[in-house]
TORLOBA-599947 format. One record per residue (C-alpha): residue in one letter; x, y, z. Coordinates in pm, whole numbers, plus 50000, padded with zeros to 5 digits. Example, Ala and Ser with C-alpha at 12.3 -4.5 7.8 and 13.67 -1.06 7.14 Angstrom:
% TORLOBA-599947
A512304955050780/S513674989450714/
% end
This chain:
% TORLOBA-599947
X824680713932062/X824090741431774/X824130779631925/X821320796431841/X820670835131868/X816690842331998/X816090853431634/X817100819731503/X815270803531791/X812110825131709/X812510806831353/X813690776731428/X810290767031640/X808190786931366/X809740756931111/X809720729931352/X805890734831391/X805180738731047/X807090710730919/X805470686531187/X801710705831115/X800710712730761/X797650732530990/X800460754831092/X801380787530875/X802490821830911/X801270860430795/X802540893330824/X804110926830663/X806910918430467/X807340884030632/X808660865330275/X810750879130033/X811900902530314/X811880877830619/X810540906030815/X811490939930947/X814190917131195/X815000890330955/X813270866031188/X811300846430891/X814270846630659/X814490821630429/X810810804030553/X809300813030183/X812030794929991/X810700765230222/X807400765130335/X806120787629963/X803390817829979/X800720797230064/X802250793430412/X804410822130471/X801530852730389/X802140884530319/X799520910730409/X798460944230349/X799680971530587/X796410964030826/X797150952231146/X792880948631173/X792870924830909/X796340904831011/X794690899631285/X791390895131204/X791930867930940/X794290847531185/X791310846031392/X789090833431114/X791410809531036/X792160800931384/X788990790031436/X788160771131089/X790960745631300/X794700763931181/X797210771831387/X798310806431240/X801220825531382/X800370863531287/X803250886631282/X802830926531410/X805990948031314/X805720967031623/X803850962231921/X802790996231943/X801050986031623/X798600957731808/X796890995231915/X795160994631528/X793980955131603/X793040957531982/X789480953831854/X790280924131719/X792250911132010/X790370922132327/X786720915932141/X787190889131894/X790290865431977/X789750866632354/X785420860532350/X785000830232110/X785850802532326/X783840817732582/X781010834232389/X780380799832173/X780540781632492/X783670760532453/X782640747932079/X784950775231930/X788630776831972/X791200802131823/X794800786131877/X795980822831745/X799700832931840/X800090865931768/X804290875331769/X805300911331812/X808700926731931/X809130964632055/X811900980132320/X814391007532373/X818241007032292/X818011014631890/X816291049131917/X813631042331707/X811471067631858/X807941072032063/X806351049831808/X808081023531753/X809201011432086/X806641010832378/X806370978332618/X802810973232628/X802130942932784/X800110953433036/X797560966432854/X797170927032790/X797250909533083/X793900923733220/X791650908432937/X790310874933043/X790590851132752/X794260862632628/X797500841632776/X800470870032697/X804160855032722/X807050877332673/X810860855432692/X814230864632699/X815980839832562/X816850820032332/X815720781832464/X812570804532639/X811330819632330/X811990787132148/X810180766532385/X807350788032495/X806590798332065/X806240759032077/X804060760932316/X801950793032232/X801320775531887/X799440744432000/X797690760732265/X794170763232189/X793680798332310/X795280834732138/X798230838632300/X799840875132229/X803620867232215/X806380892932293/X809870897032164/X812570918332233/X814300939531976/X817520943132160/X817610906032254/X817700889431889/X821620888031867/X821510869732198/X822840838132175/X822720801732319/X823460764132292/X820070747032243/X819360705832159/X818050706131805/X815040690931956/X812680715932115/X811710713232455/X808510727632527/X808040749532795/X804460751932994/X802830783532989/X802190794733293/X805410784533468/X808160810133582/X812140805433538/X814720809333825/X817610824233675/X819550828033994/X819480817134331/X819780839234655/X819030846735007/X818670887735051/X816060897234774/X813770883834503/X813880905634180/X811300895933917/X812490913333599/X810790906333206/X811930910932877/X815290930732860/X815090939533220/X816030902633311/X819380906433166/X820020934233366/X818920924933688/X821190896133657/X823980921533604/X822700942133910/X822680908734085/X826040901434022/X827240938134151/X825120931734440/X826880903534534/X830330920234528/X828350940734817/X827430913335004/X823890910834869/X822760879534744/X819950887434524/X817520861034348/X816470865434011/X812830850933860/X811710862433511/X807660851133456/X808310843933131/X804430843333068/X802820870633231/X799050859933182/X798740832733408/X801160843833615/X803300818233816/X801870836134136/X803320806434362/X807400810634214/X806830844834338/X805440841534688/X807990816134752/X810880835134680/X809920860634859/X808920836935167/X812930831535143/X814320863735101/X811830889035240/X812430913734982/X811060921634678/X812170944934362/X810070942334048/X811720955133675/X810610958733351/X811300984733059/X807650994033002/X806851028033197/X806581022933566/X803371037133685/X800251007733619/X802880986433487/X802740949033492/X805290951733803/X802080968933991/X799970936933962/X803590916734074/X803610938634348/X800160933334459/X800410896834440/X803290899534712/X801270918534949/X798500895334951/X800330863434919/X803440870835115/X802880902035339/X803620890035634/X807290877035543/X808200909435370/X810810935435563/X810080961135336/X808410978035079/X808010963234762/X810470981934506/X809720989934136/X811840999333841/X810561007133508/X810301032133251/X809891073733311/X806641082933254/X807101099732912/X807081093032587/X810131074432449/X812611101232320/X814621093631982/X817711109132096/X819821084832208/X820861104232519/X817311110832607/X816511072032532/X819251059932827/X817271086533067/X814081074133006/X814241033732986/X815871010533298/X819080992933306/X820940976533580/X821911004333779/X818741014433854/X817620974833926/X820760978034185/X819761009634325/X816590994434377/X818120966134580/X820110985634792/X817131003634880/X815050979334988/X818150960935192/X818420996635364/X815251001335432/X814860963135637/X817880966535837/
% end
């Protein structure tokens, strides 16, 4: 089987689709000659030609805004935003105009809209060009939001994001591009909506997104050398939410830790947590943990950076917490 890095995979089911769908094309910022600000759409144009692989005007409203037009004149575009803390100039466009057709036109509309984005701490790009904001997503009925973290996920679930027949806001990792993986050359699509055990255990459920996955498996693994056996579940798609993967594991272990990278108070780990209490309160031995971001802006000094944002330290510290605190 080929390895693939996520960045390749991001590409490889961006081709795949549009070789199978002439419906199927792609627009964004610098997205051609360029192949984007990570090189993710390199060497699509020499392909797929300008009619298919767009570049736009710096104007996130209007990326965004004409995927949705042609979403619903029956395309599938895939609309690229540099920078998720960029989808702030086209939230209009998201929250009002992509998320209410289907609904407002009574079914007779649809707007099979993926919108891609990446974001994330580790390269100190500074307060603006690095913010999680997924959960400002999740809330708004009409949106599915998916954010993978690796490579056969991102492949698999940008498969499926593209034929589904509702805008799907699709989240990438900056730090997670060079990660790699053997993949089958044919994709295997993954359903939205359904969660990924990464590791089995017996102690405590951790339920980690994006980056954060990566290093709760790493926490895990330290864990273990403690005599902790830690389970490790990563959504995948956040909006619907695999609610039952959760309560299950957490049926088993009776402990729950919840990490992500975006900041930690009204994160997406709060709604996680909440789900826990209702659905499995009466297994659980203690608290439910969180670990996320500081709640500050994201510094650009690099030292400052490594304060502010998670790693697997803190997802262990978080473990041995909750342990401690059911004994």
């Amino acid at each position: 089987m080929p390895e693939l890095s996520y960045r390749e995979a991001v590409r490889d089911a961006l081709s795949q689709a549009m070789r199978t769908d002439e419906d199927v094309f792609i627009m964004g910022e610098d997205i051609a000659e360029m192949g984007g600000s990570m090189g993710v759409t390199q060497g699509m144009l020499d392909e797929f030609g300008p009619e298919r692989v767009r570049n736009t005007p710096i104007s996130e409203m209007a990326i965004v805004g004409s995927g949705i037009g042609a979403a619903m004149q029956g395309m599938r575009p895939v609309v690229e935003v540099m920078y998720e803390d960029f989808l702030t100039i086209s939230m209009e466009q998201i929250v009002n105009q992509a998320a209410k057709h289907r609904y407002m036109s009574g079914g007779q509309l649809k707007v099979p809209l993926t919108i891609r984005t990446q974001g994330g701490a580790g390269w100190s790009p500074g307060a603006q060009h690095a913010q999680q904001v997924e959960a400002w997503f999740v809330g708004v009925p009409g949106l599915k939001v998916v954010f993978a973290s690796t490579p056969g996920d991102v492949r698999g679930l940008l498969w499926s994001a593209i034929y589904d027949d509702n805008p799907v806001v699709f989240f990438e990792h900056r730090t997670l591009y060079g990660l790699k993986e053997e993949l089958p050359e044919e994709i295997e699509p993954i359903p939205i909506g359904q969660a990924r055990l990464h590791r089995e255990g017996e102690d405590v459920t951790v339920v980690a997104t994006g980056r954060l996955v990566h290093e709760a498996l790493a926490a895990a693994e330290e864990a273990e050398r403690q005599g902790v056996s830690v389970e490790v579940i990563d959504p995948r798609t956040l909006q619907p939410l695999d609610e039952d993967a959760i309560a299950t594991s957490v049926k088993k272990t009776n402990r729950c830790v919840v990490a992500h990278e975006a900041v930690t108070r009204m994160g997406f780990g709060a709604e996680v947590a909440a789900v826990v209490q209702h659905q499995a309160f009466d297994w659980l031995d203690a608290p439910v943990e969180r670990v996320g971001a500081k709640f500050a802006p994201l510094p650009f000094a690099p030292v400052m950076e490594e304060y502010v944002v998670p790693h697997a330290k803190d997802v262990l510290e978080a473990i041995q917490r909750t342990v401690q605190r059911g004994a």
